[in-house]
N, CA, C and O atoms as a GROMACS GRO file, in nm:
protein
  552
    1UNK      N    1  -2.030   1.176   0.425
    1UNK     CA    2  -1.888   1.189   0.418
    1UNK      C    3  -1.824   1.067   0.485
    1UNK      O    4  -1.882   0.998   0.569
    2UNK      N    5  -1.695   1.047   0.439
    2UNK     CA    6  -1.633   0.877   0.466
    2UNK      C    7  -1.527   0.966   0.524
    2UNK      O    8  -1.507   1.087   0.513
    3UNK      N    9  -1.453   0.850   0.602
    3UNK     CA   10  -1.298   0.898   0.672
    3UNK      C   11  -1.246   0.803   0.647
    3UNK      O   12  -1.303   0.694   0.637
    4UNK      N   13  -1.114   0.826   0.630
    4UNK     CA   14  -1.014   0.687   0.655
    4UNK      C   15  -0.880   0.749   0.696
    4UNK      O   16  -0.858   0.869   0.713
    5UNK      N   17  -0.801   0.657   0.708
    5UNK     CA   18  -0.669   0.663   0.815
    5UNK      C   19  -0.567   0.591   0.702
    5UNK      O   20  -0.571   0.483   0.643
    6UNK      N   21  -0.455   0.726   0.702
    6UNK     CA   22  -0.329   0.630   0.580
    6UNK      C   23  -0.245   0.646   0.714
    6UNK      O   24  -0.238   0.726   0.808
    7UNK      N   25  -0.166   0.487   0.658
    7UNK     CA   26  -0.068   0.412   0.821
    7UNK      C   27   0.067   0.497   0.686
    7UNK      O   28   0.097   0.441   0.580
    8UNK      N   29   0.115   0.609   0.724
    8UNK     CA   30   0.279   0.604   0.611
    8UNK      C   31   0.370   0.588   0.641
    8UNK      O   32   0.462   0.612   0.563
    9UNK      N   33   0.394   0.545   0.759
    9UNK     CA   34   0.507   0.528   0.846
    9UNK      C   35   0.528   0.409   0.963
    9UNK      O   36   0.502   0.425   1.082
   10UNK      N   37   0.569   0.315   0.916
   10UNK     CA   38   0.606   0.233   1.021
   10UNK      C   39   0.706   0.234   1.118
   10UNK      O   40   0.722   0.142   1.198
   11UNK      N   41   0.762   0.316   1.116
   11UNK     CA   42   0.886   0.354   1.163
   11UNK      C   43   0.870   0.307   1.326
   11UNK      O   44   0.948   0.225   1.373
   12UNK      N   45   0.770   0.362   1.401
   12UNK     CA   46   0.723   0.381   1.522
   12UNK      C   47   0.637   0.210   1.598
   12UNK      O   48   0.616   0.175   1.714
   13UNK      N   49   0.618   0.163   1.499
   13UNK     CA   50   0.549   0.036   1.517
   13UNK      C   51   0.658  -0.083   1.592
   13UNK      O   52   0.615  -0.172   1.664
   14UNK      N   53   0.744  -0.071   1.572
   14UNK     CA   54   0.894  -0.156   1.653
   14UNK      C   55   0.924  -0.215   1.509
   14UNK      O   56   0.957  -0.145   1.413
   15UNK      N   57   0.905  -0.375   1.505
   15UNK     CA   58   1.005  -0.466   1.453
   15UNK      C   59   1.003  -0.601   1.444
   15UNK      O   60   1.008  -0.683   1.535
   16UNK      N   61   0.996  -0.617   1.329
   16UNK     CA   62   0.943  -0.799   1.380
   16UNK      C   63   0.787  -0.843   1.364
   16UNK      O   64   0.720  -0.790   1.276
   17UNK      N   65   0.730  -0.941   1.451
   17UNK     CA   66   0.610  -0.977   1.472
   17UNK      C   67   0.553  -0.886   1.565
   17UNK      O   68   0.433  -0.894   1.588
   18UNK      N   69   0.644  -0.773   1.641
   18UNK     CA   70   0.591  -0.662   1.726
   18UNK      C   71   0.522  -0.551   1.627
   18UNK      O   72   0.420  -0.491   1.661
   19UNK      N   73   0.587  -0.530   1.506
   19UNK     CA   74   0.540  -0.454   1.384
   19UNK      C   75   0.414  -0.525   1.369
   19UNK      O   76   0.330  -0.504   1.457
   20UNK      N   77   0.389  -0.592   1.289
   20UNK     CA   78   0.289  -0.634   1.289
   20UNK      C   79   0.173  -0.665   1.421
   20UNK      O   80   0.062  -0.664   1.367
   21UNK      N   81   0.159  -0.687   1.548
   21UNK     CA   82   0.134  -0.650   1.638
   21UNK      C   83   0.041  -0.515   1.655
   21UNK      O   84  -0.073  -0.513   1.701
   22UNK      N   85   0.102  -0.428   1.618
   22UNK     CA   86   0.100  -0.299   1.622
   22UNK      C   87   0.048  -0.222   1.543
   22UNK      O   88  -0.004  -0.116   1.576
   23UNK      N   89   0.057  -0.272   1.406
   23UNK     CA   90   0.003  -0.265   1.287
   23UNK      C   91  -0.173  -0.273   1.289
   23UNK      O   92  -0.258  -0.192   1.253
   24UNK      N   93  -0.184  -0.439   1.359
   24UNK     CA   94  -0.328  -0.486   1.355
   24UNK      C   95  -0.398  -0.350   1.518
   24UNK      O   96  -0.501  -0.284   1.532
   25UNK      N   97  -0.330  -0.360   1.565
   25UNK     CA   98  -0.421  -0.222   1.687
   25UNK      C   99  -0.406  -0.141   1.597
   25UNK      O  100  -0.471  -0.190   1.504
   26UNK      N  101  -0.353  -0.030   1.555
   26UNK     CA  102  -0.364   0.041   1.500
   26UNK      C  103  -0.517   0.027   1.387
   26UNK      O  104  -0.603   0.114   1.377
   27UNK      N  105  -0.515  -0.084   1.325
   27UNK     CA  106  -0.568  -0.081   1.238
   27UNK      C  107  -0.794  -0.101   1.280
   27UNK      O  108  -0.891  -0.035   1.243
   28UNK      N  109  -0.782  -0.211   1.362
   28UNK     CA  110  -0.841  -0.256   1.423
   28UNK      C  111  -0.894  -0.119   1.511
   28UNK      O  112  -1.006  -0.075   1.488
   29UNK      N  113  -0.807  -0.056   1.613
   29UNK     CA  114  -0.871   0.096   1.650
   29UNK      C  115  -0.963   0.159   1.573
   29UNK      O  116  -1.084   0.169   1.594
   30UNK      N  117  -0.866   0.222   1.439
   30UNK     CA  118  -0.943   0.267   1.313
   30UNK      C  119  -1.081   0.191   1.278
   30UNK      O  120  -1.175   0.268   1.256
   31UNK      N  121  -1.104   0.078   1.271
   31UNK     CA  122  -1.178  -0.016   1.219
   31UNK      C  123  -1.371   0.010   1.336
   31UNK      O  124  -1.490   0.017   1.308
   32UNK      N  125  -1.286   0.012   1.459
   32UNK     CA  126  -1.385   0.009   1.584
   32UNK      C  127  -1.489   0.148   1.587
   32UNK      O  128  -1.610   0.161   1.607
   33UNK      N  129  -1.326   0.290   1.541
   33UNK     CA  130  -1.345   0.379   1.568
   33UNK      C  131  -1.473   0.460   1.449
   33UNK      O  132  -1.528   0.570   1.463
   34UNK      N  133  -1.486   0.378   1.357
   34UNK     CA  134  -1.584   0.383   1.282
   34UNK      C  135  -1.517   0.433   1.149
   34UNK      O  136  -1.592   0.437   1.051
   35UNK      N  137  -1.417   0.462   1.137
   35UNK     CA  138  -1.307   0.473   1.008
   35UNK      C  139  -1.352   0.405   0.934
   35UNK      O  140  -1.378   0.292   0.974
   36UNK      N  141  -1.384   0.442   0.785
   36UNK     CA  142  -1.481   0.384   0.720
   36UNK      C  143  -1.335   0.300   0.614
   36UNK      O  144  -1.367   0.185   0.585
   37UNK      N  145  -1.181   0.346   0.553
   37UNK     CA  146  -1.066   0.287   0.500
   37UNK      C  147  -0.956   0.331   0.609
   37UNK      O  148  -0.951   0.427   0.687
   38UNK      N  149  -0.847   0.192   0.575
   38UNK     CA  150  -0.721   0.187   0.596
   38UNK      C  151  -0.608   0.195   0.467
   38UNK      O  152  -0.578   0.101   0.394
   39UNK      N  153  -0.563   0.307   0.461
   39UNK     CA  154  -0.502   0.332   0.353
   39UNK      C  155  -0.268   0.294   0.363
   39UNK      O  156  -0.196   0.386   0.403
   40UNK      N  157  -0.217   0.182   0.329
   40UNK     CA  158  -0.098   0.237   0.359
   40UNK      C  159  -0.053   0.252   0.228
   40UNK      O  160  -0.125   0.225   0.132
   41UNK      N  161   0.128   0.316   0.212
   41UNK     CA  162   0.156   0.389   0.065
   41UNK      C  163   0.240   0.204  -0.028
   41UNK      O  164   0.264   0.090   0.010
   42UNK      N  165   0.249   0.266  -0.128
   42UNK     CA  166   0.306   0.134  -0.238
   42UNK      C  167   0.437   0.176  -0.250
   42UNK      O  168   0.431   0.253  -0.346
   43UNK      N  169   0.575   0.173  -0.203
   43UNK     CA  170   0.686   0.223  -0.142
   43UNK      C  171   0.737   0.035  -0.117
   43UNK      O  172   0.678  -0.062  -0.072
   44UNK      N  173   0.877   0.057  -0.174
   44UNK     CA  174   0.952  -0.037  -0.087
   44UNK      C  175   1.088  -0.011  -0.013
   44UNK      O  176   1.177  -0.085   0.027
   45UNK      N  177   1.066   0.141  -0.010
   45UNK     CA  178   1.161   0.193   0.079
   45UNK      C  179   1.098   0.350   0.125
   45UNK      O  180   1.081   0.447   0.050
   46UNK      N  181   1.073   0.342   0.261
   46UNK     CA  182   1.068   0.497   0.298
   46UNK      C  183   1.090   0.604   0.239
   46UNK      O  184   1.204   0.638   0.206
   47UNK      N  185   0.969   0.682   0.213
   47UNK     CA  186   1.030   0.827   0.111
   47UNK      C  187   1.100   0.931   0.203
   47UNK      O  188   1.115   0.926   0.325
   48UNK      N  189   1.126   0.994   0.145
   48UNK     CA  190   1.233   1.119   0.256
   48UNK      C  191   1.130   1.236   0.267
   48UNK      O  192   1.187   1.344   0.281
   49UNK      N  193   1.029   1.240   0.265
   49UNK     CA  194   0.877   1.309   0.268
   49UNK      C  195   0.873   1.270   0.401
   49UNK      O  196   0.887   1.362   0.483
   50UNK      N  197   0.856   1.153   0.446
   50UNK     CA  198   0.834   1.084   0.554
   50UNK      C  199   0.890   1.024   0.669
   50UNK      O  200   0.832   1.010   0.776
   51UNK      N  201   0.988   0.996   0.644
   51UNK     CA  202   1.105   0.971   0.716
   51UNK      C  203   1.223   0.934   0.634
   51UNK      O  204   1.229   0.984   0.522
   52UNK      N  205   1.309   0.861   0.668
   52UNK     CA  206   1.461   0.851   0.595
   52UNK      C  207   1.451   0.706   0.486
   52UNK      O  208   1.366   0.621   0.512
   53UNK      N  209   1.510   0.695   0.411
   53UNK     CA  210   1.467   0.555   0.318
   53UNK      C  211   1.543   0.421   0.408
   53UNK      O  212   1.515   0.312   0.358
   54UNK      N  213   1.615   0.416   0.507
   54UNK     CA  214   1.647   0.319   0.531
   54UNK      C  215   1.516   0.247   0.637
   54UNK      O  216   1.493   0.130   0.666
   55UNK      N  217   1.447   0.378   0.678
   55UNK     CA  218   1.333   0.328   0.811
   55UNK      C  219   1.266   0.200   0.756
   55UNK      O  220   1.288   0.167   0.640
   56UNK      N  221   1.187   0.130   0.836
   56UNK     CA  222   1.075   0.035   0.809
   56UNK      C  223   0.998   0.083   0.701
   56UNK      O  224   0.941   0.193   0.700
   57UNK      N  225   0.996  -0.038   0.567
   57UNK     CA  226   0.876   0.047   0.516
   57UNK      C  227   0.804  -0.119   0.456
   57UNK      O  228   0.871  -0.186   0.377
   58UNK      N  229   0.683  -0.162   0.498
   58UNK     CA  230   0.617  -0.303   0.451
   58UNK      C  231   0.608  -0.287   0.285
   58UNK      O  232   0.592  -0.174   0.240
   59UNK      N  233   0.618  -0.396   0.196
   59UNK     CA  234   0.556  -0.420   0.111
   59UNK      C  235   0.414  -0.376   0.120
   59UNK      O  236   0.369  -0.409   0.230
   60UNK      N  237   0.322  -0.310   0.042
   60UNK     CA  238   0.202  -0.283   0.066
   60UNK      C  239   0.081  -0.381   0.057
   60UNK      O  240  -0.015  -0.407   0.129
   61UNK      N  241   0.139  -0.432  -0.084
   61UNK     CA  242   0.012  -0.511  -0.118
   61UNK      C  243  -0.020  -0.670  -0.029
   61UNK      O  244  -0.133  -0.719  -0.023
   62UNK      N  245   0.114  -0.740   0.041
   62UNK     CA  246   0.119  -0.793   0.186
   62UNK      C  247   0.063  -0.762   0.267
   62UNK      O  248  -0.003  -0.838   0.338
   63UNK      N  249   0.071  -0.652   0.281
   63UNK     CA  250   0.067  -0.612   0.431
   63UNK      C  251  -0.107  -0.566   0.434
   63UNK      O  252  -0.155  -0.563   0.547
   64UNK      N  253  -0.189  -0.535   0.332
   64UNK     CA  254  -0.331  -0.519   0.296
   64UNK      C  255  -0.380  -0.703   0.311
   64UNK      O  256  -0.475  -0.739   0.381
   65UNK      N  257  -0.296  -0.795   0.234
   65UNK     CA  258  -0.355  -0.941   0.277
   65UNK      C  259  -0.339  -0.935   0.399
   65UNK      O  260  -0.436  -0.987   0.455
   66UNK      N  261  -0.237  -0.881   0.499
   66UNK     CA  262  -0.235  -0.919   0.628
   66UNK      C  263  -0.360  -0.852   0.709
   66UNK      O  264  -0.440  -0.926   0.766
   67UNK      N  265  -0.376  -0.707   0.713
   67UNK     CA  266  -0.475  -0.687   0.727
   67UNK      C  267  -0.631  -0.688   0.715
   67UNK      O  268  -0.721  -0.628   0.773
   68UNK      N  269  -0.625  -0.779   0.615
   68UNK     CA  270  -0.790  -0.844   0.578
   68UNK      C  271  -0.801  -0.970   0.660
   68UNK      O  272  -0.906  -1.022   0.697
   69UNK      N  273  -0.689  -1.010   0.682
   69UNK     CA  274  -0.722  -1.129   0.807
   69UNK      C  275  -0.736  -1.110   0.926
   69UNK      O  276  -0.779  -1.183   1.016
   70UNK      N  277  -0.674  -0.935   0.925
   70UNK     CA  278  -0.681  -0.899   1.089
   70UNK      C  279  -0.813  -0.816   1.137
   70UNK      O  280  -0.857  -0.790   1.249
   71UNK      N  281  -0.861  -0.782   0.996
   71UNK     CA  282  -0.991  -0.703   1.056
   71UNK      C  283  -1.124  -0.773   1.018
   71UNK      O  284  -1.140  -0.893   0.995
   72UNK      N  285  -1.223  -0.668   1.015
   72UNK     CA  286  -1.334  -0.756   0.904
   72UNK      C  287  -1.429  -0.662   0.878
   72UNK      O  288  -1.530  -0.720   0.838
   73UNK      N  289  -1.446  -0.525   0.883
   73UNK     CA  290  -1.510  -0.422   0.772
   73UNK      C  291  -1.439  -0.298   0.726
   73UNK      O  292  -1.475  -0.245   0.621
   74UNK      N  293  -1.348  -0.253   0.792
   74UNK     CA  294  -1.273  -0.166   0.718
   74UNK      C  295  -1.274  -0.172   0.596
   74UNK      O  296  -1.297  -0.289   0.567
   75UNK      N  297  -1.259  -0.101   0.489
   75UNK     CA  298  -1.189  -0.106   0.377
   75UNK      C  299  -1.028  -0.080   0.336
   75UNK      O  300  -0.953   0.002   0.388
   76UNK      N  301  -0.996  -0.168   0.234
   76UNK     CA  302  -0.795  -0.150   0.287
   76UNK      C  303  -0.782  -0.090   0.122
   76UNK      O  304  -0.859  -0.125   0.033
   77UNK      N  305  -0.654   0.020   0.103
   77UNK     CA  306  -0.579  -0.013   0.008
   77UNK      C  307  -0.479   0.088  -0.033
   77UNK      O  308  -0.492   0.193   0.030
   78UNK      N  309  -0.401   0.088  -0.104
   78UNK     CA  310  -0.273   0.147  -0.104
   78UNK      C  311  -0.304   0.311  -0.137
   78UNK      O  312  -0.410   0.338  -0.193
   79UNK      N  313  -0.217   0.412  -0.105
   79UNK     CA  314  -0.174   0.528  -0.206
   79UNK      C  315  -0.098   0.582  -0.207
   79UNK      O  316  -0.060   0.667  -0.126
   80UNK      N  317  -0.036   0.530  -0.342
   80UNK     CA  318  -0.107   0.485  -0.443
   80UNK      C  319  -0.009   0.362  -0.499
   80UNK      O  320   0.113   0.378  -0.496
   81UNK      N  321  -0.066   0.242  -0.548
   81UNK     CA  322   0.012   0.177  -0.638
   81UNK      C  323   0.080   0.192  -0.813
   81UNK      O  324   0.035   0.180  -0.927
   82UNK      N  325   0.213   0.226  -0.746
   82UNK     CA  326   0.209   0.289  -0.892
   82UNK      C  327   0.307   0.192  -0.968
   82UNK      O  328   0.420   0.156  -0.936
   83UNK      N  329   0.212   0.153  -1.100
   83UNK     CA  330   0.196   0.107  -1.186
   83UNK      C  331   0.333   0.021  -1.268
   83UNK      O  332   0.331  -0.075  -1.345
   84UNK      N  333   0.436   0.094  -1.218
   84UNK     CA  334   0.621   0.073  -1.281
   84UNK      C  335   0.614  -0.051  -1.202
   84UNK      O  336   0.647  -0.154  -1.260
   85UNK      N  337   0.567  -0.060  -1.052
   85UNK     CA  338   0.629  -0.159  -0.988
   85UNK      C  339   0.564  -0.307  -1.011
   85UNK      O  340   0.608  -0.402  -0.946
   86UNK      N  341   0.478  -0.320  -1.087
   86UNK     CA  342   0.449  -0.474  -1.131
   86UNK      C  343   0.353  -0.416  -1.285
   86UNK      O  344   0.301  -0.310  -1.322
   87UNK      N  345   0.369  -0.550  -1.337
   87UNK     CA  346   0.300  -0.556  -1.472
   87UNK      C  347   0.160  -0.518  -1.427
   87UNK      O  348   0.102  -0.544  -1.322
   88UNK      N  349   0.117  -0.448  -1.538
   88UNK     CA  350  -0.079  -0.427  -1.484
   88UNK      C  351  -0.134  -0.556  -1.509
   88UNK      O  352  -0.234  -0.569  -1.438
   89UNK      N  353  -0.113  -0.658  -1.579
   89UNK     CA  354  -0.181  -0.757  -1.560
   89UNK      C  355  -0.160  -0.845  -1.390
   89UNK      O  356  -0.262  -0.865  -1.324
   90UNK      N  357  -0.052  -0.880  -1.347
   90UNK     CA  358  -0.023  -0.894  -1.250
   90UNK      C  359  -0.064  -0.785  -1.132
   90UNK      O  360  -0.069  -0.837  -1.020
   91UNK      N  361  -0.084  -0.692  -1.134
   91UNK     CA  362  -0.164  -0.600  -1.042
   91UNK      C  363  -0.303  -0.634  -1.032
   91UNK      O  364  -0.373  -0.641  -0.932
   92UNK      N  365  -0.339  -0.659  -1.183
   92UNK     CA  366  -0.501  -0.675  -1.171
   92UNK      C  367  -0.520  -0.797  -1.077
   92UNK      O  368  -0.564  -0.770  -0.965
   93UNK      N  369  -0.497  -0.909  -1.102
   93UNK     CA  370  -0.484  -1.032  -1.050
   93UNK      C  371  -0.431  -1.049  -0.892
   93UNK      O  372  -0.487  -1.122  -0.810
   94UNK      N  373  -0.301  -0.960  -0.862
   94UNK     CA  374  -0.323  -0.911  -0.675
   94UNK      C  375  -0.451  -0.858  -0.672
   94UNK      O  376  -0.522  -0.926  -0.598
   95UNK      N  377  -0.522  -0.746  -0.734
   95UNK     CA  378  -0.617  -0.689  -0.661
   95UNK      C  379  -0.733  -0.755  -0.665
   95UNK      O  380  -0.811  -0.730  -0.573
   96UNK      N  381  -0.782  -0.874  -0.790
   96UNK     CA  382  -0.871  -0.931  -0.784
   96UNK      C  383  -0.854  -1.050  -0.649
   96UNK      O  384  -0.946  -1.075  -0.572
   97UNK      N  385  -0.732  -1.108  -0.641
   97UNK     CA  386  -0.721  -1.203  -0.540
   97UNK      C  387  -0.747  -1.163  -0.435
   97UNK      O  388  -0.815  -1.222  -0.351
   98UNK      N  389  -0.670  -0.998  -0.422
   98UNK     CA  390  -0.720  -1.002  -0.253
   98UNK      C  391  -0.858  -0.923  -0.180
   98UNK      O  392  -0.896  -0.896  -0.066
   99UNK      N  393  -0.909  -0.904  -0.328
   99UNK     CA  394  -1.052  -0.880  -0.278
   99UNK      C  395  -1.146  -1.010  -0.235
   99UNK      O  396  -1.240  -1.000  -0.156
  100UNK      N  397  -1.104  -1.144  -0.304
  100UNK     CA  398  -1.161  -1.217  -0.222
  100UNK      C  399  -1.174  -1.185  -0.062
  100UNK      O  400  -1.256  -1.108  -0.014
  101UNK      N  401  -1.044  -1.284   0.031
  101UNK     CA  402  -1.069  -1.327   0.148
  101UNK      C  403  -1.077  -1.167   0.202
  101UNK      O  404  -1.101  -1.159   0.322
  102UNK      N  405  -1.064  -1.065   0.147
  102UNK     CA  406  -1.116  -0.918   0.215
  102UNK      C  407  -1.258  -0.881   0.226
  102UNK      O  408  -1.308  -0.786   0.287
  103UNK      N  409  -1.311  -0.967   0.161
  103UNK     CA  410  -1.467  -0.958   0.120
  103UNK      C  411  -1.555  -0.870   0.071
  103UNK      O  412  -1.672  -0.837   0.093
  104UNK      N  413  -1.411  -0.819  -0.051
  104UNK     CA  414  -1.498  -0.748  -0.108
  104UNK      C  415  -1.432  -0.587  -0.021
  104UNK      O  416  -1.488  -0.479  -0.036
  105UNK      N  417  -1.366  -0.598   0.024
  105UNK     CA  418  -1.305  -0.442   0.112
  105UNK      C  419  -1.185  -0.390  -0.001
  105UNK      O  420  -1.175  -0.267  -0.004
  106UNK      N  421  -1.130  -0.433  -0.056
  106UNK     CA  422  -1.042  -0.358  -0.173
  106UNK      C  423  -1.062  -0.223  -0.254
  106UNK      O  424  -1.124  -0.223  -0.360
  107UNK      N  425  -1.010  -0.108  -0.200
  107UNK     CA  426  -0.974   0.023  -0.288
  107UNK      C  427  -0.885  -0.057  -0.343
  107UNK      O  428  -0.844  -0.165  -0.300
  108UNK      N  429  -0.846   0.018  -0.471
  108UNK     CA  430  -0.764  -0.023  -0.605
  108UNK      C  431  -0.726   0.143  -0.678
  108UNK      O  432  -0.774   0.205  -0.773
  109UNK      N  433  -0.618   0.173  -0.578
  109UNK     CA  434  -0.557   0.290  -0.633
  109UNK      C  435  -0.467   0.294  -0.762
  109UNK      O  436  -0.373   0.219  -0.736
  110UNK      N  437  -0.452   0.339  -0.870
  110UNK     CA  438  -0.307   0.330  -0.941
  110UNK      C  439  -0.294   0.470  -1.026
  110UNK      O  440  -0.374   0.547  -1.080
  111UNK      N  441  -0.125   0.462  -1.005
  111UNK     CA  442  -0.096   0.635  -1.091
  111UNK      C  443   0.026   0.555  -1.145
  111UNK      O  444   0.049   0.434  -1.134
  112UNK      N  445   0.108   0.666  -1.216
  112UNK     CA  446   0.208   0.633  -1.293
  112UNK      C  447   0.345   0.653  -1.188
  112UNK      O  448   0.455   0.646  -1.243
  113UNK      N  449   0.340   0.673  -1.064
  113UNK     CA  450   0.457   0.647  -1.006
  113UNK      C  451   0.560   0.801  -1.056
  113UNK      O  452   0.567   0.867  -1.159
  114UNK      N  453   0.614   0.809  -0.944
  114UNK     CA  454   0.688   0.951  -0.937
  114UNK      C  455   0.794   0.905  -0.889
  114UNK      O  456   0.862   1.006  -0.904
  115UNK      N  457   0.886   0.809  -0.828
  115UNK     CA  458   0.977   0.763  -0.710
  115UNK      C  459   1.112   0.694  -0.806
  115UNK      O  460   1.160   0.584  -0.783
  116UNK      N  461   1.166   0.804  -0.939
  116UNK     CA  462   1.271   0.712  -1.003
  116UNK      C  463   1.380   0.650  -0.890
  116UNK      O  464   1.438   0.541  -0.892
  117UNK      N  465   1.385   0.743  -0.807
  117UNK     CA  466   1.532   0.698  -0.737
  117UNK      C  467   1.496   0.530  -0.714
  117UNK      O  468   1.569   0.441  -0.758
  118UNK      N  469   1.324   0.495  -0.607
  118UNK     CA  470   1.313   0.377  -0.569
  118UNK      C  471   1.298   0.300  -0.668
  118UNK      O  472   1.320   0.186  -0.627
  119UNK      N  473   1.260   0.298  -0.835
  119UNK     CA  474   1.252   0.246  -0.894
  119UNK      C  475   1.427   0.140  -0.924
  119UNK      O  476   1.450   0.019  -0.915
  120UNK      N  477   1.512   0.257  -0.960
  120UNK     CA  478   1.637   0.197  -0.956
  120UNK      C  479   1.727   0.161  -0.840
  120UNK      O  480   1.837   0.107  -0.850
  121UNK      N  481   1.670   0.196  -0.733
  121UNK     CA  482   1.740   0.105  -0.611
  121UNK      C  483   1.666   0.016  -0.626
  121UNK      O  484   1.662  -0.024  -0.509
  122UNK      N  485   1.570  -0.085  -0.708
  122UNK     CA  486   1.473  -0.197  -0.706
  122UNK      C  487   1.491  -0.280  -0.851
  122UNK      O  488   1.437  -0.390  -0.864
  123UNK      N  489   1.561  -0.225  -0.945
  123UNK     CA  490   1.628  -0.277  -1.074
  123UNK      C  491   1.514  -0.284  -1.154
  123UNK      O  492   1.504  -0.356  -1.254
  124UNK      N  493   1.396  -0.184  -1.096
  124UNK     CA  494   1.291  -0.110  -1.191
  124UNK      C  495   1.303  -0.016  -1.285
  124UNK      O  496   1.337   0.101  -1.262
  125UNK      N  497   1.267  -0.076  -1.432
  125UNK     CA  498   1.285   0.040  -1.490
  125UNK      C  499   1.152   0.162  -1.526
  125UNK      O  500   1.033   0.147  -1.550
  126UNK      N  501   1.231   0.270  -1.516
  126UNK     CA  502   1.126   0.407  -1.499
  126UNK      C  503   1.094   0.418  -1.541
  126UNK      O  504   1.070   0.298  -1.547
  127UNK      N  505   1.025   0.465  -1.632
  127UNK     CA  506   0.949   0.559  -1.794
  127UNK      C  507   0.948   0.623  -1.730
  127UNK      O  508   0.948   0.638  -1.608
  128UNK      N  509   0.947   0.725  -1.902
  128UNK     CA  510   0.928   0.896  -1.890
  128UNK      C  511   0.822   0.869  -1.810
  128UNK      O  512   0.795   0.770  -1.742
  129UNK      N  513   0.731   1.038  -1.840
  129UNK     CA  514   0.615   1.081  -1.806
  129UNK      C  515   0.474   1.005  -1.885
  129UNK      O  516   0.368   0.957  -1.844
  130UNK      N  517   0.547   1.027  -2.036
  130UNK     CA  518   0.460   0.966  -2.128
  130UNK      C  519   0.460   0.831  -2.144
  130UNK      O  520   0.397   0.775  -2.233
  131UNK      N  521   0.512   0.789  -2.081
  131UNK     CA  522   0.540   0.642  -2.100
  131UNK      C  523   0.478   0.593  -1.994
  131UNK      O  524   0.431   0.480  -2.009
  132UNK      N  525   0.461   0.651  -1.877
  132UNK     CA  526   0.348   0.600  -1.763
  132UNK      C  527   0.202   0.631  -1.770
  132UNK      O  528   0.112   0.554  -1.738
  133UNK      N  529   0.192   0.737  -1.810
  133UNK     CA  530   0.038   0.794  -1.826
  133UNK      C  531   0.020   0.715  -1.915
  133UNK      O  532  -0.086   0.656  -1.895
  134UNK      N  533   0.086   0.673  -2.035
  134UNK     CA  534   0.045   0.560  -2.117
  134UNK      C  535   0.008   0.427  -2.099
  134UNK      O  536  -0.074   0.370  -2.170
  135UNK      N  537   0.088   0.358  -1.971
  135UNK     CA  538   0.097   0.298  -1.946
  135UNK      C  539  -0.029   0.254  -1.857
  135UNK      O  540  -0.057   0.134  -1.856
  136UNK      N  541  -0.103   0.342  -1.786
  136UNK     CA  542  -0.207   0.364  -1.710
  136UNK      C  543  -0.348   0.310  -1.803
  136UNK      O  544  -0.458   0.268  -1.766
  137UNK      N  545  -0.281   0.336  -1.961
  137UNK     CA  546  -0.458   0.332  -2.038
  137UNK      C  547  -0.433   0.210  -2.045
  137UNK      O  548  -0.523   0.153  -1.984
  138UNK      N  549  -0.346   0.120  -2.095
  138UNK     CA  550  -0.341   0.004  -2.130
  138UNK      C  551  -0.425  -0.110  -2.008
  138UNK      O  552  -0.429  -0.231  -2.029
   0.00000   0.00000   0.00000
């Protein structure tokens, strides 16, 4: 059996280069503590699940390059990246890139995304239901 640790909330981490700071202990703990992944969510604004949408919320797929420089066996990766928010070809190509300098530590989550509100506070457009699950085979 594997364990891992999802970071969903930055809220608590401060601000700044102190966020990040805080981010890498956190992560690095996990890493020591024998946590086999570091999981954070694909969000560019706080869900209200979690805290309020204005809180801290990192770019994900950043903040996974940042953490492959900060650790060195963990495994990193989002959940979930969903699929509305970049072209799948352009997803493939983040996830192939940053499995390089991760060495090979890349989970590669993707669903069809549930979050219309964040889609259009982001000038993303949504698809239906069928239009994402579709979107998933391609």
């Amino acid at each position: 059996m594997k364990f891992g640790v999802q970071h969903p909330n930055f809220t608590h981490d401060s601000e700044g280069a102190v966020l990040v700071d805080r981010l890498k202990l956190v992560a690095t703990r996990a890493e020591t503590a024998g946590f086999d992944s570091f999981w954070v969510m694909d969000h560019f604004h706080q869900i209200q699940h979690v805290e309020q949408p204005p809180e801290p919320m990192l770019e994900s797929w950043t903040t996974l390059a940042t953490l492959a420089g900060l650790t060195s066996r963990i495994k990193l990766g989002t959940l979930v990246t969903g699929i509305v928010y970049r072209y799948p070809s352009l997803l493939a190509k983040i996830g192939a890139t940053l499995d390089v300098p991760s060495g090979g530590r890349l989970f590669m989550s993707i669903g069809a995304a549930w979050n219309e509100e964040e889609s259009k506070a982001y000038g993303i457009a949504f698809p239906n239901y069928r239009e994402g699950v579709r979107s998933l085979r391609s």
